[in-house]
Structure formats: C-alpha cells, structure tokens
mmCIF file as Biopython writes it, N, C-alpha, C and O atoms, coordinates in Angstrom:
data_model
#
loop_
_atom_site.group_PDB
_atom_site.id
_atom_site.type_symbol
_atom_site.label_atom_id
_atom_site.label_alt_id
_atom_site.label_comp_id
_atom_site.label_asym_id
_atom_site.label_entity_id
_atom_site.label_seq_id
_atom_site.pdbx_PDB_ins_code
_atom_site.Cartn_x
_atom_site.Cartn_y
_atom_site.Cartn_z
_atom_site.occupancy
_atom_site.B_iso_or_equiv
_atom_site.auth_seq_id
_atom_site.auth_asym_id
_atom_site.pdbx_PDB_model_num
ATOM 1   N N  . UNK A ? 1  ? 10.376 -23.202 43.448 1.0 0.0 1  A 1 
ATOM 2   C CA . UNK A ? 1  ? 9.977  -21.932 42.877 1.0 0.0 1  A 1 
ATOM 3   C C  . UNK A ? 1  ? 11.180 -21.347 42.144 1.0 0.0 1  A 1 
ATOM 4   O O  . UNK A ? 1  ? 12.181 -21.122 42.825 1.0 0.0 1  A 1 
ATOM 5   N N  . UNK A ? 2  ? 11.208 -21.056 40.763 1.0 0.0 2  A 1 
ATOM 6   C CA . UNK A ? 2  ? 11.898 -20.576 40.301 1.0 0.0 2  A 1 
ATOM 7   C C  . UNK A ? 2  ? 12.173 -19.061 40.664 1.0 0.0 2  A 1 
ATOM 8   O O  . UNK A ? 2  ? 11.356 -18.149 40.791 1.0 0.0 2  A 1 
ATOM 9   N N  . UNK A ? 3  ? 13.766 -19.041 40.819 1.0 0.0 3  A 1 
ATOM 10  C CA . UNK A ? 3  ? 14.244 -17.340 41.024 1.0 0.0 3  A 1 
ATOM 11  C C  . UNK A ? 3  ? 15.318 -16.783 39.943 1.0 0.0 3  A 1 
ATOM 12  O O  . UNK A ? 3  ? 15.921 -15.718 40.071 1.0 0.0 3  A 1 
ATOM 13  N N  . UNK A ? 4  ? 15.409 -17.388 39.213 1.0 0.0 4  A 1 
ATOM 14  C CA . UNK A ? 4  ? 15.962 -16.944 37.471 1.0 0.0 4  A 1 
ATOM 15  C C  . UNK A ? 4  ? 15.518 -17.427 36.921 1.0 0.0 4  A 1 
ATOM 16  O O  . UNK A ? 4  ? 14.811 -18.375 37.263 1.0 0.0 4  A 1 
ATOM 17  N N  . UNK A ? 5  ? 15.725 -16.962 35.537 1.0 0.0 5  A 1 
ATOM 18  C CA . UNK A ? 5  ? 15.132 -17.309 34.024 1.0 0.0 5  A 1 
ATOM 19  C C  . UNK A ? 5  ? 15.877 -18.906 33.819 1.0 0.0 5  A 1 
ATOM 20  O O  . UNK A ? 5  ? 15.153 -19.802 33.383 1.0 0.0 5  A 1 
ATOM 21  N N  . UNK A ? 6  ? 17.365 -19.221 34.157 1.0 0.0 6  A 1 
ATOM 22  C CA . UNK A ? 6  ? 17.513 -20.856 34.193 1.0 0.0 6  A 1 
ATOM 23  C C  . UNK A ? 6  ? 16.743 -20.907 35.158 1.0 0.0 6  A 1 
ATOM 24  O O  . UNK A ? 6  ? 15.736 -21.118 34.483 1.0 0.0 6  A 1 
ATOM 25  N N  . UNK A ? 7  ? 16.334 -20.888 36.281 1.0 0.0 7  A 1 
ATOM 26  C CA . UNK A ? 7  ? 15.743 -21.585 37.241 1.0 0.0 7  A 1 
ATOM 27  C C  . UNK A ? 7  ? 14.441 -21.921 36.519 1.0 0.0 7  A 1 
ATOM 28  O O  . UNK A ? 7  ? 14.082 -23.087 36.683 1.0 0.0 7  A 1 
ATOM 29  N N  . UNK A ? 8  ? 13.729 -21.233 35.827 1.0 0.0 8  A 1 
ATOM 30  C CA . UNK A ? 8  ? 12.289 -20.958 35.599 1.0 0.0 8  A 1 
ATOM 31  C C  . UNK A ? 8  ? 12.508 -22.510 34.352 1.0 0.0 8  A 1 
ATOM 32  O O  . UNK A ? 8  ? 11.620 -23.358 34.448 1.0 0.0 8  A 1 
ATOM 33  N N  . UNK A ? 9  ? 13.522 -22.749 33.403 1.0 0.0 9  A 1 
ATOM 34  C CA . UNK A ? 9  ? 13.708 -23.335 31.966 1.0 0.0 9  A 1 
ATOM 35  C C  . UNK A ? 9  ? 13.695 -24.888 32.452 1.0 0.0 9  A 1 
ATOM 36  O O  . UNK A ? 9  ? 13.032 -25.849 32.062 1.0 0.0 9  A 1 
ATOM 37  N N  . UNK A ? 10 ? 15.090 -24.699 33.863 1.0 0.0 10 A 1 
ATOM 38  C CA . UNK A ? 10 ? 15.045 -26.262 34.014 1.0 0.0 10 A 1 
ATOM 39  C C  . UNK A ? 10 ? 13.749 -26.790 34.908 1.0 0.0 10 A 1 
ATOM 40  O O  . UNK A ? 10 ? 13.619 -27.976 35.210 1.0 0.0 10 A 1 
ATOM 41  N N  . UNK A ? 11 ? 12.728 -25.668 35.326 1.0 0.0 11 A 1 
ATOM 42  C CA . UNK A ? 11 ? 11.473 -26.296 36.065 1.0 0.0 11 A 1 
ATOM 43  C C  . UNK A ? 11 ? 10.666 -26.595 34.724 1.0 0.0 11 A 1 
ATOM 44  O O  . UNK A ? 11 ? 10.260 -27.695 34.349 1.0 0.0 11 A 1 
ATOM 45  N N  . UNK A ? 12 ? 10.556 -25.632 34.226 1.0 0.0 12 A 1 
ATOM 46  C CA . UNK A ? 12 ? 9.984  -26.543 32.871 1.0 0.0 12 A 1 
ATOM 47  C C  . UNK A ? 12 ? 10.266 -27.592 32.242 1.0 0.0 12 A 1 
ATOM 48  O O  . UNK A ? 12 ? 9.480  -28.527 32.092 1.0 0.0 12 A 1 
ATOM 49  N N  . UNK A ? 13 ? 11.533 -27.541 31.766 1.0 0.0 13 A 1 
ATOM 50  C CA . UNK A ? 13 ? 12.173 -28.749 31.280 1.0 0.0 13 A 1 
ATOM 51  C C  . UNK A ? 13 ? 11.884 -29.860 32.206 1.0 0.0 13 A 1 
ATOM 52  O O  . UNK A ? 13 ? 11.792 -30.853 31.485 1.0 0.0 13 A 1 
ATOM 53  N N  . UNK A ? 14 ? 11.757 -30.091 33.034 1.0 0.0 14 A 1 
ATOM 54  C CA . UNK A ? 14 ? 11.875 -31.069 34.281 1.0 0.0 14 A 1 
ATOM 55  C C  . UNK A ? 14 ? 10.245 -31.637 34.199 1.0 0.0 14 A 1 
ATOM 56  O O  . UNK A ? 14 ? 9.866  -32.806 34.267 1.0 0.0 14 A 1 
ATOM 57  N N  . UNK A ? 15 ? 9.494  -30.496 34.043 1.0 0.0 15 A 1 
ATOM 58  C CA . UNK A ? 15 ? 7.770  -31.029 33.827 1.0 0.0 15 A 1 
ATOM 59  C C  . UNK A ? 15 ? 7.881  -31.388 32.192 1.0 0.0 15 A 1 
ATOM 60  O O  . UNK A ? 15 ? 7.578  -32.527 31.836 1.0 0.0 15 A 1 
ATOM 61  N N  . UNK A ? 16 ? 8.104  -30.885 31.691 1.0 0.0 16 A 1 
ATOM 62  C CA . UNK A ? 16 ? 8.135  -31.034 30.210 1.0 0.0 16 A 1 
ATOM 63  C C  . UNK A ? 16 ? 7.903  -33.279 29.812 1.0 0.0 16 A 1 
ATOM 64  O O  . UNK A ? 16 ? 7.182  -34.036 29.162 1.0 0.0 16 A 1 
ATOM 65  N N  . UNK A ? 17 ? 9.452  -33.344 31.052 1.0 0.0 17 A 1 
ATOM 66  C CA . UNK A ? 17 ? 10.191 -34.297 30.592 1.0 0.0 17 A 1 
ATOM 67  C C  . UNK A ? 17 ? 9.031  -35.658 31.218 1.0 0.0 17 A 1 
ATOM 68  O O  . UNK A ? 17 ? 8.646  -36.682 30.653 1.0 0.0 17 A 1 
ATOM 69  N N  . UNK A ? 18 ? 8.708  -35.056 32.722 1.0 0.0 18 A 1 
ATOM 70  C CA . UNK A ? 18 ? 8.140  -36.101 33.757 1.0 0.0 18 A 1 
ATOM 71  C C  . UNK A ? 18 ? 6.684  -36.231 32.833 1.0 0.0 18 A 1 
ATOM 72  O O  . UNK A ? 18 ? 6.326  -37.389 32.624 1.0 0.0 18 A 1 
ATOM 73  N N  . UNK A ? 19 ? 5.958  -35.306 32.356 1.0 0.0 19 A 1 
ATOM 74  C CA . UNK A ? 19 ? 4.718  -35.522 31.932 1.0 0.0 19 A 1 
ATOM 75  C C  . UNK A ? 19 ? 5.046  -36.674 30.634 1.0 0.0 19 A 1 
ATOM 76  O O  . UNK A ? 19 ? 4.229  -37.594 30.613 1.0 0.0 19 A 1 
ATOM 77  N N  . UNK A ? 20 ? 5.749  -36.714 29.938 1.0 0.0 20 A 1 
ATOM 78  C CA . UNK A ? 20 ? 6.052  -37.148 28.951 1.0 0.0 20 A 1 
ATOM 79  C C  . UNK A ? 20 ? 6.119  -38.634 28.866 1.0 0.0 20 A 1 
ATOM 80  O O  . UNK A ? 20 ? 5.574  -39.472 28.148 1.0 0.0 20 A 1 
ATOM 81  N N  . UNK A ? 21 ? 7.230  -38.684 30.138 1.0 0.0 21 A 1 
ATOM 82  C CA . UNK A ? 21 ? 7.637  -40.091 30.662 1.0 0.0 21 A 1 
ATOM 83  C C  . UNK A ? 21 ? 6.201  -40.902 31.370 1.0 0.0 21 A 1 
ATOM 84  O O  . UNK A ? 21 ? 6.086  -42.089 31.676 1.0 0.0 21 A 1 
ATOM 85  N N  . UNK A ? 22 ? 5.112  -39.687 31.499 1.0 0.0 22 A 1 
ATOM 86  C CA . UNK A ? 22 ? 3.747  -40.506 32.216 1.0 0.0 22 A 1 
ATOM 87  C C  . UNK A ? 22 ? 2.746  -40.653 31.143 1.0 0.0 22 A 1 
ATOM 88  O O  . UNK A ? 22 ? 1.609  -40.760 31.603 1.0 0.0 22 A 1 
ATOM 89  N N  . UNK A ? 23 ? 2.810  -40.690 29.920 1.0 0.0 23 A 1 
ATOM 90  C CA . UNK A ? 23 ? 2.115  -40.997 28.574 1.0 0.0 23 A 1 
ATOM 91  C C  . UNK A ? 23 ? 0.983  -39.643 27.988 1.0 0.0 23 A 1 
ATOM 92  O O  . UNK A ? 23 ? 0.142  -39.572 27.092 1.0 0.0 23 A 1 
ATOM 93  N N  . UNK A ? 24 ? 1.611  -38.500 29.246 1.0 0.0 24 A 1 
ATOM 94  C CA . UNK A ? 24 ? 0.905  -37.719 28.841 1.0 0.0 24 A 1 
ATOM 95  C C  . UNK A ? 24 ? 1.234  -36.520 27.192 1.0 0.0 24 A 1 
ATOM 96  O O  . UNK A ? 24 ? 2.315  -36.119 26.759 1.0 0.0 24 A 1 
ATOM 97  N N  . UNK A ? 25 ? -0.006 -36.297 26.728 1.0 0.0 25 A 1 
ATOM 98  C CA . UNK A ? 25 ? 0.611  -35.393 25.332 1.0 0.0 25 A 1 
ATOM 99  C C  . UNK A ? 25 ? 0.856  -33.731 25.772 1.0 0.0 25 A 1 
ATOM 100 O O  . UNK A ? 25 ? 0.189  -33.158 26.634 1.0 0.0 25 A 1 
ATOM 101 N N  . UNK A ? 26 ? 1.463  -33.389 25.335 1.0 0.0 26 A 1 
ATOM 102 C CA . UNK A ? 26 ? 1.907  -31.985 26.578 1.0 0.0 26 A 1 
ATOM 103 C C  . UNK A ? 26 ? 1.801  -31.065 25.166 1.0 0.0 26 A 1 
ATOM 104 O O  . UNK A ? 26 ? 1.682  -29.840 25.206 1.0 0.0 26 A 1 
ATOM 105 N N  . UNK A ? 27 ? 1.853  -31.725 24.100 1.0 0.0 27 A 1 
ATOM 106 C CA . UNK A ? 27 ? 1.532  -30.543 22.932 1.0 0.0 27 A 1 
ATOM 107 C C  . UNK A ? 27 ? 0.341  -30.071 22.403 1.0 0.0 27 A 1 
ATOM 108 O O  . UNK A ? 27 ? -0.417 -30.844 21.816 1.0 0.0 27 A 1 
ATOM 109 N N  . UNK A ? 28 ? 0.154  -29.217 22.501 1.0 0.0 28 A 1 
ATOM 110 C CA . UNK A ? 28 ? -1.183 -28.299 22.227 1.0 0.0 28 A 1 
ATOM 111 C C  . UNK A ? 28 ? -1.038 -26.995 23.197 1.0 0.0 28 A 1 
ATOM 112 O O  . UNK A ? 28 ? 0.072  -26.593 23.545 1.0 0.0 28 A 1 
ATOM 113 N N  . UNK A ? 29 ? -2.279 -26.353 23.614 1.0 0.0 29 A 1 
ATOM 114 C CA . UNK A ? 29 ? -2.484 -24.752 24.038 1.0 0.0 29 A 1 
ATOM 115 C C  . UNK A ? 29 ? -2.965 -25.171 25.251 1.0 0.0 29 A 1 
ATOM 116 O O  . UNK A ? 29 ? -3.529 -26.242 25.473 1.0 0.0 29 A 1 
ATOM 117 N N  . UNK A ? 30 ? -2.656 -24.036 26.253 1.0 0.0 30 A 1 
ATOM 118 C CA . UNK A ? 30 ? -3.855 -24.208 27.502 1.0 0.0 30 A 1 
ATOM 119 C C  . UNK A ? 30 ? -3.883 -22.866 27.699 1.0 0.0 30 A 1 
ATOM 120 O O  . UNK A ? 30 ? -2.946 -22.106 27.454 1.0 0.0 30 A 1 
ATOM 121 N N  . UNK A ? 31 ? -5.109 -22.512 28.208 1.0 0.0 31 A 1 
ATOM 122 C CA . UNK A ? 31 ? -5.103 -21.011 28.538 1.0 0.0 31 A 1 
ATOM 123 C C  . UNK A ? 31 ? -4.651 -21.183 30.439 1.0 0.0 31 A 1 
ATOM 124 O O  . UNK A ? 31 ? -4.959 -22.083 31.221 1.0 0.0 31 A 1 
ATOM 125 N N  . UNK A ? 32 ? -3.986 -20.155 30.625 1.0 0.0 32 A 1 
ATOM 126 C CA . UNK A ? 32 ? -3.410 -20.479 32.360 1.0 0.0 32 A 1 
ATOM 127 C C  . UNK A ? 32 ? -4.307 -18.683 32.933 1.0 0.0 32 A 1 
ATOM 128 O O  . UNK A ? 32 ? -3.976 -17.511 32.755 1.0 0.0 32 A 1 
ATOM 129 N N  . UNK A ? 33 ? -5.362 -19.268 33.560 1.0 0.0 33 A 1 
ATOM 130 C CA . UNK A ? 33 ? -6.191 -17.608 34.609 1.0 0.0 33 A 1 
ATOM 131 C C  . UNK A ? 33 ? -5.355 -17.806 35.792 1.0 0.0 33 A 1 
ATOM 132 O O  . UNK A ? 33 ? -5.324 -18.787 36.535 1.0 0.0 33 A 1 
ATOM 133 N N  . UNK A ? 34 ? -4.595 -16.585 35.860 1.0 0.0 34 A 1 
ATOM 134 C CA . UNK A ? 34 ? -3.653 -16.732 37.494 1.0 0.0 34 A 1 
ATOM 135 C C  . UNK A ? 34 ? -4.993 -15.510 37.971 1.0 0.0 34 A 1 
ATOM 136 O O  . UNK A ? 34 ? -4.247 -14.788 38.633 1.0 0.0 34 A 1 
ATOM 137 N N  . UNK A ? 35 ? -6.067 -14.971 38.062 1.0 0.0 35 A 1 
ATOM 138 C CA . UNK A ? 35 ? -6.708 -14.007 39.124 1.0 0.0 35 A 1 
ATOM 139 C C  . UNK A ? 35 ? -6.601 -12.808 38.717 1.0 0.0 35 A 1 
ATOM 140 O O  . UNK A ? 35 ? -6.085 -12.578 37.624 1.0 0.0 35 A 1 
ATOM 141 N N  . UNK A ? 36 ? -7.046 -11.861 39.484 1.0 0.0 36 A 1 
ATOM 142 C CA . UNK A ? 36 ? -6.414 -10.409 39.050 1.0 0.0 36 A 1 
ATOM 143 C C  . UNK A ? 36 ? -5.801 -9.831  39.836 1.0 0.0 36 A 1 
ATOM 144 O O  . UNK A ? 36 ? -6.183 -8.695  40.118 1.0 0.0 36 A 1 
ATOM 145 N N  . UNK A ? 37 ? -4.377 -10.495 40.628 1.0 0.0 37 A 1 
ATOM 146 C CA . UNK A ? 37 ? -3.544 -9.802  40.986 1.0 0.0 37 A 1 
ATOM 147 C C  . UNK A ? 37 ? -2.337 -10.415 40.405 1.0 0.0 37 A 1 
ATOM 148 O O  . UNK A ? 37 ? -1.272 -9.977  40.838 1.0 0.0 37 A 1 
ATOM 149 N N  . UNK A ? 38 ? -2.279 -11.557 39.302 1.0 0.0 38 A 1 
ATOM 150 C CA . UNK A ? 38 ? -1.356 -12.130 38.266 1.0 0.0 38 A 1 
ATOM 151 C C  . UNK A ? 38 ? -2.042 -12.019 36.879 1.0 0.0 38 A 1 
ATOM 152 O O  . UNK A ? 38 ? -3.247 -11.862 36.684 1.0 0.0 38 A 1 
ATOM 153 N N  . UNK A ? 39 ? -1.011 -12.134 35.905 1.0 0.0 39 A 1 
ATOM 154 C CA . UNK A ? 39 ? -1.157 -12.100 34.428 1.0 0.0 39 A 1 
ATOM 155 C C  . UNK A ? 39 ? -1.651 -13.373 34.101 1.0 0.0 39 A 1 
ATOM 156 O O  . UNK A ? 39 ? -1.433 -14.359 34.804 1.0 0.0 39 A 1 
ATOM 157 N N  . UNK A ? 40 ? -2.376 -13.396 32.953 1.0 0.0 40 A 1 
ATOM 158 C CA . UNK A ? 40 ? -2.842 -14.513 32.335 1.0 0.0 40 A 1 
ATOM 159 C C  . UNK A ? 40 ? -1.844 -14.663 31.073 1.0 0.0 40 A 1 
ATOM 160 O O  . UNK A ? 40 ? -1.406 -13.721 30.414 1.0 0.0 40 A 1 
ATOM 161 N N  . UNK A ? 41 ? -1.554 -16.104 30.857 1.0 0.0 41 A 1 
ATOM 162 C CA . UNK A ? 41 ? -1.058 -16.554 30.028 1.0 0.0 41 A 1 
ATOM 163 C C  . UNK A ? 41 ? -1.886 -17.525 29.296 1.0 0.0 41 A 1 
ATOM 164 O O  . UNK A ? 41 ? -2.728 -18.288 29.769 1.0 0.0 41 A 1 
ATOM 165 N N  . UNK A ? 42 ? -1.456 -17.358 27.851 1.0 0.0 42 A 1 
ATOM 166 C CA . UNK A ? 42 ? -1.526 -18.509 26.706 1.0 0.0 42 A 1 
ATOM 167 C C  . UNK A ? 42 ? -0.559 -19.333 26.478 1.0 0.0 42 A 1 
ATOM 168 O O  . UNK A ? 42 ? -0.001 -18.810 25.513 1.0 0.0 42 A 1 
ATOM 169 N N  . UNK A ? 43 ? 0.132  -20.477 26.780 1.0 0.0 43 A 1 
ATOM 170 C CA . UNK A ? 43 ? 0.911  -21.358 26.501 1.0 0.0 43 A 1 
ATOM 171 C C  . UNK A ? 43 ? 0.765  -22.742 25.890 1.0 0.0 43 A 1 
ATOM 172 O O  . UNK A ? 43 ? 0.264  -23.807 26.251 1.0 0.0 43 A 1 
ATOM 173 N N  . UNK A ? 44 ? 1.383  -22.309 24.854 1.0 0.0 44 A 1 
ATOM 174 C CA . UNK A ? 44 ? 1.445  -23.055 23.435 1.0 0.0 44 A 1 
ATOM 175 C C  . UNK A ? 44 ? 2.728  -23.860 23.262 1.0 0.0 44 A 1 
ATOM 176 O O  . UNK A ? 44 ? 3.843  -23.342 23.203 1.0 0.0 44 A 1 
ATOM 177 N N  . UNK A ? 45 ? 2.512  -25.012 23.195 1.0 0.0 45 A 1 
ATOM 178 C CA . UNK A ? 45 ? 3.792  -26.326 23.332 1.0 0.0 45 A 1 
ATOM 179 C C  . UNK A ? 45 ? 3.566  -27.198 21.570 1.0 0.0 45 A 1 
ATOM 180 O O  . UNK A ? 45 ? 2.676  -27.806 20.974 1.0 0.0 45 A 1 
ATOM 181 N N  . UNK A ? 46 ? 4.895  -26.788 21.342 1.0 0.0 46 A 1 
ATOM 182 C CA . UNK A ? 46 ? 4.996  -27.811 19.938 1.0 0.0 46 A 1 
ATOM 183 C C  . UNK A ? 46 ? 6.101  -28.594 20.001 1.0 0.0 46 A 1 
ATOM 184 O O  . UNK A ? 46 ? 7.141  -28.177 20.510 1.0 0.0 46 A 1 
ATOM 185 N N  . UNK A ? 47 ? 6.004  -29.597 19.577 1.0 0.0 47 A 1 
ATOM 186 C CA . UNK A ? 47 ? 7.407  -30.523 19.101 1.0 0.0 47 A 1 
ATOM 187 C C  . UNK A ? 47 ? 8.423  -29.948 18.177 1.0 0.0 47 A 1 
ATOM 188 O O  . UNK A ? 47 ? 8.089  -29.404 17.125 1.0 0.0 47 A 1 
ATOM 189 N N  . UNK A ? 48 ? 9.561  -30.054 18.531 1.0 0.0 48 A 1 
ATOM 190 C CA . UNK A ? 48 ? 10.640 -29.624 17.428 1.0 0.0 48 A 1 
ATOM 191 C C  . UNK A ? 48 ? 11.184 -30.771 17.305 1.0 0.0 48 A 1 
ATOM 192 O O  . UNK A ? 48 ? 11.040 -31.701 18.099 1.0 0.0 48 A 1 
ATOM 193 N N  . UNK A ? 49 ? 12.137 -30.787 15.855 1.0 0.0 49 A 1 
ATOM 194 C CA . UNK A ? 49 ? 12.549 -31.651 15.482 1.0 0.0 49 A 1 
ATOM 195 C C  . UNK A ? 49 ? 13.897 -31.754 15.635 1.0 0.0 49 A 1 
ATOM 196 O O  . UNK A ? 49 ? 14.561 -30.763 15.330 1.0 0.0 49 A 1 
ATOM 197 N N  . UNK A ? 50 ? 14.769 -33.272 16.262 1.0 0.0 50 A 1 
ATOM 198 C CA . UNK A ? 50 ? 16.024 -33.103 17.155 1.0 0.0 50 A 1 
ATOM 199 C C  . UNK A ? 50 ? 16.766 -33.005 15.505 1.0 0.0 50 A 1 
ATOM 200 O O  . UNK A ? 50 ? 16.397 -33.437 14.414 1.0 0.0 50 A 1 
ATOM 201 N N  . UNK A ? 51 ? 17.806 -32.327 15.889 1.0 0.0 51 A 1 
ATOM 202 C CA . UNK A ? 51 ? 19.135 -31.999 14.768 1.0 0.0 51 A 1 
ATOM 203 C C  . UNK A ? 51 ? 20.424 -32.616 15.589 1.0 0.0 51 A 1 
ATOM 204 O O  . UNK A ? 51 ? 20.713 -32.665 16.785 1.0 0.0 51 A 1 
ATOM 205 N N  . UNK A ? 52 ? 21.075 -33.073 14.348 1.0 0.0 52 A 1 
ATOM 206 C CA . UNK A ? 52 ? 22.316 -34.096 14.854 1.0 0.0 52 A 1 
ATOM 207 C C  . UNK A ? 52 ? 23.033 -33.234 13.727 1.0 0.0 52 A 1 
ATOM 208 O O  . UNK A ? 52 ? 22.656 -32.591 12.748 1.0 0.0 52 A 1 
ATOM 209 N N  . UNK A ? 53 ? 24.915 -33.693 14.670 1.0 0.0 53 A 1 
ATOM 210 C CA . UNK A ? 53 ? 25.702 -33.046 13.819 1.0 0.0 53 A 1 
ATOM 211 C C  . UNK A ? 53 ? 25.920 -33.201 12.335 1.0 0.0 53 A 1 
ATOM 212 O O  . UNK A ? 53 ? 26.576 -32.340 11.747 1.0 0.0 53 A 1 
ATOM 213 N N  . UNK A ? 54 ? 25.526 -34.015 11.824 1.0 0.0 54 A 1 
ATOM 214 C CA . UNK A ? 54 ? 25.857 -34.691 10.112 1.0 0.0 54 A 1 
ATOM 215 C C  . UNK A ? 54 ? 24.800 -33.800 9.606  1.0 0.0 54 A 1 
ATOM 216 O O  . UNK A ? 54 ? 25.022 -33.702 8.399  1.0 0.0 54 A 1 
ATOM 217 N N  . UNK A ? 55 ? 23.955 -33.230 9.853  1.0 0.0 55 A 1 
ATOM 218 C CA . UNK A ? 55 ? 22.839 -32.179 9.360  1.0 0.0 55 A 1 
ATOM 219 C C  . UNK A ? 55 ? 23.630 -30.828 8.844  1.0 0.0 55 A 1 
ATOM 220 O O  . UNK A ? 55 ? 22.994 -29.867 8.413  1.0 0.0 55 A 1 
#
C-alpha cells in the first residue's frame, strides 16, 4: 500500500512494468468505480516516446 506520492509511482511503475512483461496492452482508458465512500477515477495510459542524449 502506498504511503507517498514515490510510494504510490514506483507501485505503478512496478504494475506498469509486470503487466507488460505478461503480453498484456496496458494502453488505453479504464474507468476505476471505488463505491461511494471513494472517488472514481478515469485512467488513461499512453506510450511515450524514449529520448536519448544525442536528441
């Protein structure tokens, strides 16, 4: 369970990475219903493009 904002980045990063490595496509939208005693989120995942130093 994340308890900072790094805590919260490298749990993402960490699913980000494992889904990836399991052939899954992780880019596109999902709508997330946490109930009504949590917020609902829209989370939207795109690919960026890696930059190297000679750029």
């Amino acid at each position: 369970m994340p308890g900072s904002e790094s805590d919260f980045h490298a749990e993402l990063e960490s699913l980000l990475q494992r889904a990836d490595q399991n052939g899954i496509d992780v880019e596109g939208g999902w709508d997330c219903r946490n109930g009504p005693e949590h917020p609902d989120w829209d989370i939207i995942i795109t690919e960026v493009k890696k930059t190297t130093n000679a750029e």
